[in-house]
Rosetta silent file (secondary structure, phi, psi, omega in degrees, C-alpha in Angstrom):
SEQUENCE: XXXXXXXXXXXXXXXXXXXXXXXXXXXXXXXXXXXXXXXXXXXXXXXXXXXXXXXXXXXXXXXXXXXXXXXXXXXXXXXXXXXXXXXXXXXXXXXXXXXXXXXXXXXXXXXXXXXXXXXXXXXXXXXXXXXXXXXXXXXXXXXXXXXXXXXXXXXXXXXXXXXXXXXXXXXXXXXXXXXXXXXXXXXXXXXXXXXXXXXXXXXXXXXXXXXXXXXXXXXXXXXXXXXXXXXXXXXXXXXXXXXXXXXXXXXXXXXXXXXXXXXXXXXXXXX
SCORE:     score description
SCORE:     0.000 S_00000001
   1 L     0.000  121.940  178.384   -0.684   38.031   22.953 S_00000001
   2 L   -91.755  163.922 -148.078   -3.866   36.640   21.035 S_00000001
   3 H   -64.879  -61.848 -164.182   -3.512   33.442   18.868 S_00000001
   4 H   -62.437  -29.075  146.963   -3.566   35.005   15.344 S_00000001
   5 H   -29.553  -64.714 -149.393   -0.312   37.489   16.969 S_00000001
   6 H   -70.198  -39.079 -163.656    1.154   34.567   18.162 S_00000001
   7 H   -76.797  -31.595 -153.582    0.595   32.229   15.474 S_00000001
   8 H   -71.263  -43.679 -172.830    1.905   35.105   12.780 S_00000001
   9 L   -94.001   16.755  169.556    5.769   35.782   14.840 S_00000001
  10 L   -85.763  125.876  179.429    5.817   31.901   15.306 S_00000001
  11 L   -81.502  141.805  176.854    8.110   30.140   12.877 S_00000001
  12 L    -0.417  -59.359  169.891    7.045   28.614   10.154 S_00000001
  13 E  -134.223  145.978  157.529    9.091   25.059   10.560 S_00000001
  14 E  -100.042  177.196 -160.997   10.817   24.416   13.702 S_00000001
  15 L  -170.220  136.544  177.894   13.914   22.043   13.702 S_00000001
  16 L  -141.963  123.157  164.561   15.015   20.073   16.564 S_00000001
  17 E   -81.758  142.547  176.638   18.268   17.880   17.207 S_00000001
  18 L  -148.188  109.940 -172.282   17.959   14.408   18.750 S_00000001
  19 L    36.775 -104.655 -139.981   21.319   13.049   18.811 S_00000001
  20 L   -90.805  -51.316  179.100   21.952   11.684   15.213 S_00000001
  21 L   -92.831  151.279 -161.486   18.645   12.811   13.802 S_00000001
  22 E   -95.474  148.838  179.767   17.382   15.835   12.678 S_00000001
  23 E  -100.020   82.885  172.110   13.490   16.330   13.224 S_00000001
  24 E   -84.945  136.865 -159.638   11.856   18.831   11.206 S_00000001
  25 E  -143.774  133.177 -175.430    8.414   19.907   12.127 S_00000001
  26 E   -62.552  145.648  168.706    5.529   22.100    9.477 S_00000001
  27 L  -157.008   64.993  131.515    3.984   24.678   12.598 S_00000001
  28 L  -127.479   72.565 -160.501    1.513   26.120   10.563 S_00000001
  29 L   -70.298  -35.014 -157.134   -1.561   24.245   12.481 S_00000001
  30 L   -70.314  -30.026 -170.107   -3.719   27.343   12.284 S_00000001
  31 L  -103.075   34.596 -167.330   -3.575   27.529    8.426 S_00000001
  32 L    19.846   70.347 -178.186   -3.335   23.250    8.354 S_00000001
  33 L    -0.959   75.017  168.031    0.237   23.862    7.447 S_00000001
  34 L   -82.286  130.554  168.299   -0.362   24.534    3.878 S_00000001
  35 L   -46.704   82.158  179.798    2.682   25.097    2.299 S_00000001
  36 L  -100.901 -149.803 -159.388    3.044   28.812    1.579 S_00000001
  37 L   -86.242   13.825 -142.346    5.636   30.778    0.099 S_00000001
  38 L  -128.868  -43.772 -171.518    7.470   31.128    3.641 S_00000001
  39 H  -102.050    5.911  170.354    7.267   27.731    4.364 S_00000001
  40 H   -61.368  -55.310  150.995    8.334   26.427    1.282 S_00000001
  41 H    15.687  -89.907 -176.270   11.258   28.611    1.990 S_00000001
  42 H   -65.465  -93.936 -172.646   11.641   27.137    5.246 S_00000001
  43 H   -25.332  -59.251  178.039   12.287   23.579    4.122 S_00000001
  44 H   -53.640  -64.191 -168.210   14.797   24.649    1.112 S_00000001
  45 H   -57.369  -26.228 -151.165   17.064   26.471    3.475 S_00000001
  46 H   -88.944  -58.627  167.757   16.607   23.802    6.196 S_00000001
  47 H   -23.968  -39.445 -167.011   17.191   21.016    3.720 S_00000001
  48 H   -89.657  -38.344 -155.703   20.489   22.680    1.949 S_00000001
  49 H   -77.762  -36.677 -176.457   21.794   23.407    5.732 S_00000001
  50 H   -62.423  -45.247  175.116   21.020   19.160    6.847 S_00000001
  51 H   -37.441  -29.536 -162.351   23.053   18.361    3.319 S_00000001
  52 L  -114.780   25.841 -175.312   25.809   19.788    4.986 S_00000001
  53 L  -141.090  122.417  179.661   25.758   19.345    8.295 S_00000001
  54 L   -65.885   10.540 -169.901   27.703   15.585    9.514 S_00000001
  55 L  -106.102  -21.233 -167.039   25.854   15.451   12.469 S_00000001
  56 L   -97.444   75.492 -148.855   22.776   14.900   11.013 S_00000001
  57 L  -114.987   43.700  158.566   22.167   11.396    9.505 S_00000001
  58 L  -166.957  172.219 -177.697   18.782   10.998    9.096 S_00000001
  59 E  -166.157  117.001  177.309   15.876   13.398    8.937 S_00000001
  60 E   -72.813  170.267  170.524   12.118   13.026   10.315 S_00000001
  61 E  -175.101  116.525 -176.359    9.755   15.375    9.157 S_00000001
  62 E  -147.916 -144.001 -147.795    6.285   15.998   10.405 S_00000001
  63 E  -147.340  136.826  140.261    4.036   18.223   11.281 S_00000001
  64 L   -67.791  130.448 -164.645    1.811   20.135   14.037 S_00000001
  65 L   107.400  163.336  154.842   -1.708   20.549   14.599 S_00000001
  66 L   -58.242   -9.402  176.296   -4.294   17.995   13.207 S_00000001
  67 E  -130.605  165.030 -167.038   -3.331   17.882    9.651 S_00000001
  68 L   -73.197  -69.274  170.555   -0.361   17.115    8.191 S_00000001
  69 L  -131.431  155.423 -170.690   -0.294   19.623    5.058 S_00000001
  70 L  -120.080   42.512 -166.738   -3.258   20.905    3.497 S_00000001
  71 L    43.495 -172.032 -179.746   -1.237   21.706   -0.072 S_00000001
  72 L   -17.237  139.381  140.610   -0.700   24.994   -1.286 S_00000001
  73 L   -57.781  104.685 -170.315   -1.923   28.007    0.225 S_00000001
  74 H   -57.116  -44.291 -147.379   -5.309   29.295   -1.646 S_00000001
  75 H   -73.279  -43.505  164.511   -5.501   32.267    0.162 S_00000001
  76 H   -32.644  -52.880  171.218   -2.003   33.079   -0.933 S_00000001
  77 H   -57.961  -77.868 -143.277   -2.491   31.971   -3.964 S_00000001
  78 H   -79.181  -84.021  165.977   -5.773   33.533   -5.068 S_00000001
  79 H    27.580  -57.832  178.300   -4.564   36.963   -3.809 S_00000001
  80 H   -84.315   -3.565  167.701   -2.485   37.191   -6.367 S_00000001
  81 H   -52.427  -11.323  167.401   -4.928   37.099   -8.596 S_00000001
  82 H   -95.026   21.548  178.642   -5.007   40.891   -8.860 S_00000001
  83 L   -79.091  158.132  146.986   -1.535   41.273  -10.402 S_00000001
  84 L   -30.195  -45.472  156.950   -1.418   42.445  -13.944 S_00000001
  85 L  -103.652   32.965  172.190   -0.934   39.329  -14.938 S_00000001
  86 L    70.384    8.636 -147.852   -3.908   37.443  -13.205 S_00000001
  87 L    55.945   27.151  163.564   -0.597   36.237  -10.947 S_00000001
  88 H   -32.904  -65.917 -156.200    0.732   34.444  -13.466 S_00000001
  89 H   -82.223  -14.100  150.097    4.515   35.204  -13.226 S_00000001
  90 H   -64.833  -23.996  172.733    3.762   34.382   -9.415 S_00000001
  91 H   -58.761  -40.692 -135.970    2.378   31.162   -9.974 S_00000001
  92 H   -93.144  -34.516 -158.559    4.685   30.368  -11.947 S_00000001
  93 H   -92.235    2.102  175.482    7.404   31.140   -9.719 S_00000001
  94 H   -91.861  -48.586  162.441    5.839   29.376   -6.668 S_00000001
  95 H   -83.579   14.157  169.251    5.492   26.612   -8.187 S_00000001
  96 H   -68.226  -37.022 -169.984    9.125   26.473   -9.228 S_00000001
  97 H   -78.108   -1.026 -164.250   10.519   26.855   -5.662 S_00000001
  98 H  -104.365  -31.226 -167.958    7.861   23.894   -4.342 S_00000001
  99 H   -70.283  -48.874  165.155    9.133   22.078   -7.456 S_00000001
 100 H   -76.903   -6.584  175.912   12.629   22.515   -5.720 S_00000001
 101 H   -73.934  -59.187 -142.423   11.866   22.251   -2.078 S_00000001
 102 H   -77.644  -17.907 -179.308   10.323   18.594   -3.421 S_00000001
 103 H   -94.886  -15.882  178.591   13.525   17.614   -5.338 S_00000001
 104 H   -89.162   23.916  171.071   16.045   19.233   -2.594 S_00000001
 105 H  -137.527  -32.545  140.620   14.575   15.995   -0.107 S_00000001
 106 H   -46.450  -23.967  177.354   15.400   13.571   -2.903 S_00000001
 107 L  -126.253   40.268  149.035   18.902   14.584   -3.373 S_00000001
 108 L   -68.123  161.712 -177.706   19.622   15.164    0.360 S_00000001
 109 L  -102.983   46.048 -169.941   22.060   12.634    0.727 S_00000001
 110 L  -162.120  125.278 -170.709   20.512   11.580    3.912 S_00000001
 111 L   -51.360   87.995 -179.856   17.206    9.361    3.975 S_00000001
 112 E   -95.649  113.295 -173.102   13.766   11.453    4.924 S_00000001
 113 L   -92.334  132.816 -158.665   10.934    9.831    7.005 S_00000001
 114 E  -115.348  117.421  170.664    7.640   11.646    6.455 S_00000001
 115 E  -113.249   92.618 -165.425    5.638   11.117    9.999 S_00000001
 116 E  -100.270  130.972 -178.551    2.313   11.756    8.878 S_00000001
 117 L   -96.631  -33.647 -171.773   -0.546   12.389   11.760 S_00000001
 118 L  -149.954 -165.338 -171.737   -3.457   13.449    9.848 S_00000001
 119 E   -83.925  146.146  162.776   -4.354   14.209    6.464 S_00000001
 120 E  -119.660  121.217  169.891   -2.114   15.332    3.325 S_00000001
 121 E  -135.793  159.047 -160.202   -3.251   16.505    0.850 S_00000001
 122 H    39.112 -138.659 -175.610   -2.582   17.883   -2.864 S_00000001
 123 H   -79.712   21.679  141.224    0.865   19.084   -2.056 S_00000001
 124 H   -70.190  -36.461  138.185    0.974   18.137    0.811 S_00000001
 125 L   -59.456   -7.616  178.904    0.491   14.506   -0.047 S_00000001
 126 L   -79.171   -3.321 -172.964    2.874   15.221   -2.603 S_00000001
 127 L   -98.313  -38.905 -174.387    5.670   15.839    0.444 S_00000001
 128 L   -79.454  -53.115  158.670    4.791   12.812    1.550 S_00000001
 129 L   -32.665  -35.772 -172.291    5.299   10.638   -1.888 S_00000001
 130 L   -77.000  -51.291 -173.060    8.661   12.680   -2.134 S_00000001
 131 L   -47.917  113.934  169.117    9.936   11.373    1.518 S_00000001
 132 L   -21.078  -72.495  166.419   11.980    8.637    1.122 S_00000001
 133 L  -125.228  175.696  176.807    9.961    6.509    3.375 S_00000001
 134 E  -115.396  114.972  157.754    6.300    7.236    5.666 S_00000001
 135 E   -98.906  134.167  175.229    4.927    6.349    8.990 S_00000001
 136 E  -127.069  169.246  176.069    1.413    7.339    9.101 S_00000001
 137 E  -106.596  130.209  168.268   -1.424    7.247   12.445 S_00000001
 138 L   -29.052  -26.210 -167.529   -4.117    5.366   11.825 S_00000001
 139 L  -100.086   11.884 -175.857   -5.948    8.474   11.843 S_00000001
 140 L  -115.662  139.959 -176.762   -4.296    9.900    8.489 S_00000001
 141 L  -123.399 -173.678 -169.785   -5.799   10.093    5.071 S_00000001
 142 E  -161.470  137.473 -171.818   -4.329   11.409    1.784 S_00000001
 143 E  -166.597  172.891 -150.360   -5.757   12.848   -1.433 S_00000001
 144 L  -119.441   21.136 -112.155   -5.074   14.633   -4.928 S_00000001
 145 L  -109.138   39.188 -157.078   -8.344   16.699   -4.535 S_00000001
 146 L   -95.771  -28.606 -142.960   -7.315   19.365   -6.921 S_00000001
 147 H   -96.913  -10.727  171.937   -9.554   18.188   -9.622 S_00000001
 148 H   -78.713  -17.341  169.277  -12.694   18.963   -7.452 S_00000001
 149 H  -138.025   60.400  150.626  -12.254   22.651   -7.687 S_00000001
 150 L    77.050    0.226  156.303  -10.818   22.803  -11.418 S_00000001
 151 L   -94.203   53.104 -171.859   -7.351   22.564  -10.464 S_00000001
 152 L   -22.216  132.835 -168.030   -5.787   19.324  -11.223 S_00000001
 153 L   -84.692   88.215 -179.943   -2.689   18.066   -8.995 S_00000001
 154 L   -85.692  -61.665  176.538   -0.493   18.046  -11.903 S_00000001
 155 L   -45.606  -54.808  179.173    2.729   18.611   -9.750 S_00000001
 156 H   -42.627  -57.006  176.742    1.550   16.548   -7.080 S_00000001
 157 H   -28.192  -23.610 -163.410    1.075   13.792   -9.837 S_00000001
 158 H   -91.016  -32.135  176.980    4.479   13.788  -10.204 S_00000001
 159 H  -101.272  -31.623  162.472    5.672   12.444   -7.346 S_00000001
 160 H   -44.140  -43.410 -129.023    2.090   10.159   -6.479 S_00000001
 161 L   -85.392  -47.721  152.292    2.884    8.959   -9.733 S_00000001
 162 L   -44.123  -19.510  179.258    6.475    7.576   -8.737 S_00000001
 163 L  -161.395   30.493  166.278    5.406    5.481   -6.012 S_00000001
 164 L  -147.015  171.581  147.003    2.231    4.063   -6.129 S_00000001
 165 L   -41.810  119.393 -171.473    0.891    2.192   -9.043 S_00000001
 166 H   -22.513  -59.152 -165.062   -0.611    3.601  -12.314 S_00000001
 167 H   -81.056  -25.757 -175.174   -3.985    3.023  -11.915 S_00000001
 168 H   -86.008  -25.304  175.551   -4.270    3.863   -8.109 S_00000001
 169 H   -85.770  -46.303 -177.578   -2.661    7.245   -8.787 S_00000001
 170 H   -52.462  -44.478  176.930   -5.137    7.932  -11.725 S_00000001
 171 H   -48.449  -57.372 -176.401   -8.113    7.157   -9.294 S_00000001
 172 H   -49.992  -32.959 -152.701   -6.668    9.772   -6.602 S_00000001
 173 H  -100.366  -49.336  169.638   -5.898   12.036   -9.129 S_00000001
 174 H   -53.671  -29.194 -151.762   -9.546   11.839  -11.140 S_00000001
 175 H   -94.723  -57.856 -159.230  -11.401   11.202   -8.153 S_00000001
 176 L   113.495  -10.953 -139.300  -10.178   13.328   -5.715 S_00000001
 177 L  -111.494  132.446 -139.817  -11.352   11.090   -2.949 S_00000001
 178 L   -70.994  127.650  149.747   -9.786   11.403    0.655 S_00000001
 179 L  -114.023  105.803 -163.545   -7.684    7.314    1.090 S_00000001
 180 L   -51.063  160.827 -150.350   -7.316    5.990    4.591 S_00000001
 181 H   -91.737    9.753 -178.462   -3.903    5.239    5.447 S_00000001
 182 H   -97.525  -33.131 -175.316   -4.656    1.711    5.752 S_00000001
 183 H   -68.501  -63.689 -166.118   -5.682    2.029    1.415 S_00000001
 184 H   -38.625  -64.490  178.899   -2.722    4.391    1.491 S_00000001
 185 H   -73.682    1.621 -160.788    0.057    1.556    2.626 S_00000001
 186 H   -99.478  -30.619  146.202   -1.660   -0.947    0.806 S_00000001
 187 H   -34.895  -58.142  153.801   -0.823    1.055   -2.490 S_00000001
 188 L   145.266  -15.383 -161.171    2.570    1.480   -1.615 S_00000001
 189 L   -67.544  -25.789 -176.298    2.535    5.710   -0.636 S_00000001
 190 L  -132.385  142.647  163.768    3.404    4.927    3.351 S_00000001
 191 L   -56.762  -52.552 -155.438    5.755    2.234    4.736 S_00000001
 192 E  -129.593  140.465  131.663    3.974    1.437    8.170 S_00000001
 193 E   -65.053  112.340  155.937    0.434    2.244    9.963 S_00000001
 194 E   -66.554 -177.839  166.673    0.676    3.063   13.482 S_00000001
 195 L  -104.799  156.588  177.764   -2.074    3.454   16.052 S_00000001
 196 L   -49.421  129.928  152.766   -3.049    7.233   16.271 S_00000001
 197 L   104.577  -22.233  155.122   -0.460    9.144   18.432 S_00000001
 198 L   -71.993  -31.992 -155.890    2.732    6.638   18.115 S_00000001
 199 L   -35.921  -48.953  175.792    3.696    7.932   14.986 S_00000001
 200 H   -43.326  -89.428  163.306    6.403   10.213   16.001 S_00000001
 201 H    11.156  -82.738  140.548    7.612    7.328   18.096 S_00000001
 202 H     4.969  -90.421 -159.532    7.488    5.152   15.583 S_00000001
 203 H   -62.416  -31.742  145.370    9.128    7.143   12.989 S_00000001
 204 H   -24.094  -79.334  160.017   11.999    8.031   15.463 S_00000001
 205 H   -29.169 -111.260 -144.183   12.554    4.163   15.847 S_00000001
 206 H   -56.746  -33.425  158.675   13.157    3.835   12.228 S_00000001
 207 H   -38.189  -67.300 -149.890   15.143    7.077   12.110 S_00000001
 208 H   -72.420  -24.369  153.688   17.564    6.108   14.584 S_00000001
 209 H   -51.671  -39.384  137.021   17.926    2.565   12.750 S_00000001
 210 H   -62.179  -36.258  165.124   19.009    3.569    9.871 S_00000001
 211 H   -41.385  -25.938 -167.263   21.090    6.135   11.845 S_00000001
 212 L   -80.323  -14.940 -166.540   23.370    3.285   13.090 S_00000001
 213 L   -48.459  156.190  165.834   24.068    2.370    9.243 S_00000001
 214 L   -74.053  136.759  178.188   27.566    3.490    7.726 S_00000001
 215 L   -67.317  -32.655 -167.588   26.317    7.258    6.673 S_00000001
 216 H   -48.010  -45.991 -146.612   28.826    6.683    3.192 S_00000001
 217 H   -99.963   -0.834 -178.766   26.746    3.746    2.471 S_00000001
 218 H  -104.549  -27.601 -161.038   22.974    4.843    3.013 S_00000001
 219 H   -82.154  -33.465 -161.168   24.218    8.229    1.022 S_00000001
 220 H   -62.576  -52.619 -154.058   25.750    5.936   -1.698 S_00000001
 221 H   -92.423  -43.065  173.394   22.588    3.955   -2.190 S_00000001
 222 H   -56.273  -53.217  169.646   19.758    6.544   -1.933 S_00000001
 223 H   -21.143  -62.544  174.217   21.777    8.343   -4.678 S_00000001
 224 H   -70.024  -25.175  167.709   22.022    5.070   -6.961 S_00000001
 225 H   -30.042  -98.633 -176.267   18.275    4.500   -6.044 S_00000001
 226 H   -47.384  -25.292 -171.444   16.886    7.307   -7.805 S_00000001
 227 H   -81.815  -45.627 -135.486   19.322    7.880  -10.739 S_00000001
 228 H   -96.164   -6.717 -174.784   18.954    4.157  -11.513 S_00000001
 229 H   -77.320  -49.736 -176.977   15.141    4.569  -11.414 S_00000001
 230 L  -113.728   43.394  173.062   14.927    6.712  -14.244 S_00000001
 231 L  -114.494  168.715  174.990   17.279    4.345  -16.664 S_00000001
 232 L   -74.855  127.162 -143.552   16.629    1.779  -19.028 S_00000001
 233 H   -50.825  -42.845  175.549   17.052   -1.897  -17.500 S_00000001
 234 H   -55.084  -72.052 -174.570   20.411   -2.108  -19.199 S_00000001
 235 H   -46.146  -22.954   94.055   21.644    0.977  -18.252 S_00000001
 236 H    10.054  -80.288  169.585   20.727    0.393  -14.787 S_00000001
 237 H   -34.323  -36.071 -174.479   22.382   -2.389  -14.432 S_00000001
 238 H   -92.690  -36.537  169.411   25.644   -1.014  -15.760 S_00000001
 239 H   -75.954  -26.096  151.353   25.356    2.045  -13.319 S_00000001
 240 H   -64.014   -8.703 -160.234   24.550   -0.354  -10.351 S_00000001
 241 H  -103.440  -46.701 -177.537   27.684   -2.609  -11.386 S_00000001
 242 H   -66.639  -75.675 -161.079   30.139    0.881  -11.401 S_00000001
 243 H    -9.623 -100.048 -155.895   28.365    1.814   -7.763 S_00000001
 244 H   -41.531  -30.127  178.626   28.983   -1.456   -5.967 S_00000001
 245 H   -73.106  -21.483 -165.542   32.927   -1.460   -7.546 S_00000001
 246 H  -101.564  -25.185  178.803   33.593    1.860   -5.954 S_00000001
 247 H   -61.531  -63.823  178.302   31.282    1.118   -2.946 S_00000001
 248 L   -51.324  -14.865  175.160   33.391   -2.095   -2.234 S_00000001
 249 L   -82.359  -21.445 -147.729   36.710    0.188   -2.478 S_00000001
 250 L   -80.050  116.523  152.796   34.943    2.314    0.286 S_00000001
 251 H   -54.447   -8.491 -176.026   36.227    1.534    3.797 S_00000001
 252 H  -108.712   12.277  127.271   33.494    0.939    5.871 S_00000001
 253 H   -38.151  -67.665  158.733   32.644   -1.531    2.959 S_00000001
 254 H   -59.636  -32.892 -165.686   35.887   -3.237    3.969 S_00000001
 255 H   -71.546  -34.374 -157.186   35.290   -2.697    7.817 S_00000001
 256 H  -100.332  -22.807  148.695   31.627   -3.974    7.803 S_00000001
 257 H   -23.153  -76.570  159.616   32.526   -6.851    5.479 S_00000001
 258 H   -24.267  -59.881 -172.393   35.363   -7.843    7.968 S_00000001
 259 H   -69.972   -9.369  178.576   32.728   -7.401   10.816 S_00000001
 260 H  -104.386  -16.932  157.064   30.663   -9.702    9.328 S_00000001
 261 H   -59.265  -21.932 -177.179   33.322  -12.393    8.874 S_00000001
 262 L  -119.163   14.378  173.078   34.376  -11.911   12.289 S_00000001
 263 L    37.702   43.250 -173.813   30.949  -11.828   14.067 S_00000001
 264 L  -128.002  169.174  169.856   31.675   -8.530   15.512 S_00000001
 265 L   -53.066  131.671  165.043   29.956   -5.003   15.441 S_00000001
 266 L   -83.990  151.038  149.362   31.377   -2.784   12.595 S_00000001
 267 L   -64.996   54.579 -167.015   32.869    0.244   12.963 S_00000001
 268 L   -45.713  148.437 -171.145   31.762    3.098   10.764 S_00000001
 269 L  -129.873  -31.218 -175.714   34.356    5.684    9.902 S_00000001
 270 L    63.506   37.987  171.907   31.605    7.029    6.789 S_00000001
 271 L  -137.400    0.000    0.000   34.619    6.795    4.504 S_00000001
């Protein structure tokens, strides 16, 4: 079978279990796993199936090949330019599902580590900015670079925008210009720098640490995280105040309370 066969019946994302966490992996190195309409897909269904499946309590996500994501597919893209409508009503409708792929890994109720190898970029860095937290390899850089060939990363922007500082996301986003993952954590867009080739490793480790967590209570708080994120300081406060009374009603709230009064391991039940 020759490589463009092979690579065509291969799928899109693979998925792997390891124990507690699930490991999701981009496998479109020949096209630098640009996000196309397939694998965009690929994530939402994988994504809706991890909400719902207790086995899973954390979820890695990376990638194969030398780059992480290379954003959008062009070729995909441009294609469509011979619709009736210049591809409009395709455009339009691609970037709805990417808009929902990127918002279905914020409200998994289960914490997603972006294990970045190489570069992401446009929406592909925008996958990463969405991931709860990042381990990147020393070897990874990240850019907006839409604005160099007249297409501004306005979506991407959205999520860049959210977790790095004003002014450093305006630069990426005006500039364009490729930021080494050392600029990149210093910003705020990746938790850790690795040396090239631990990353997985790495991002495992931090999986399976939060895996040991009560699941109730990591689901509880990434929830109030974001909702509390887009309130007013008051209001925030008063929606963090209801949390913690119903969180503290929670059993493994009492049991790991207990366990800490008693200098013993808690027991999660994830009730």
């Amino acid at each position: 079978m020759n490589a463009p066969h092979r690579a065509a019946t291969e799928p899109v994302l693979l998925r792997e279990t390891l124990d507690d966490i699930a490991l999701l992996t981009l496998n479109r190195p020949q096209a630098r796993n640009s996000l196309s309409e397939a694998l965009i897909a690929a994530l939402t269904e994988s994504l809706a199936a991890l909400a719902a499946d207790k086995r899973a309590r954390v979820v890695v996500l990376a990638a194969n090949g030398p780059a992480f994501s290379a954003g959008h597919d062009m070729k995909e893209m441009t294609a469509r330019r011979t619709d009736p409508d210049r591809g409009r009503a395709y455009f339009k409708q691609l970037m709805d599902a990417c808009a929902t792929m990127m918002q279905a890994v914020v409200h998994l109720p289960k914490p997603v580590i972006a294990c970045v190898q190489g570069p992401a970029s446009a929406a592909g860095c925008q996958l990463v900015a969405t991931c709860d937290l990042a381990i990147a390899s020393s070897a990874a850089k990240f850019a907006t670079p839409g604005v160099n060939i007249g297409l501004f990363c306005s979506t991407p922007m959205v999520a860049l925008s959210r977790n790095v500082p004003r002014k450093a996301a305006m630069e990426m986003l005006l500039t364009g210009d490729l930021v080494s993952a050392a600029d990149a954590q210093r910003i705020g867009l990746v938790n850790r720098v690795v040396p090239a080739g631990t990353e997985r490793d790495e991002a495992l480790k931090l999986a399976r640490q939060i895996a040991s967590k009560s699941a109730l209570t990591v689901k509880i708080g990434k929830d109030a995280f974001y909702r509390q994120l887009e309130m007013s300081l008051a209001d925030a406060y008063r929606y963090a105040s209801d949390v913690m009374v119903e969180n503290m009603l929670a059993r493994d709230a009492e049991e790991g309370i207990g366990a800490f009064i008693e200098k013993r391991a808690p027991d999660w039940e994830d009730r």
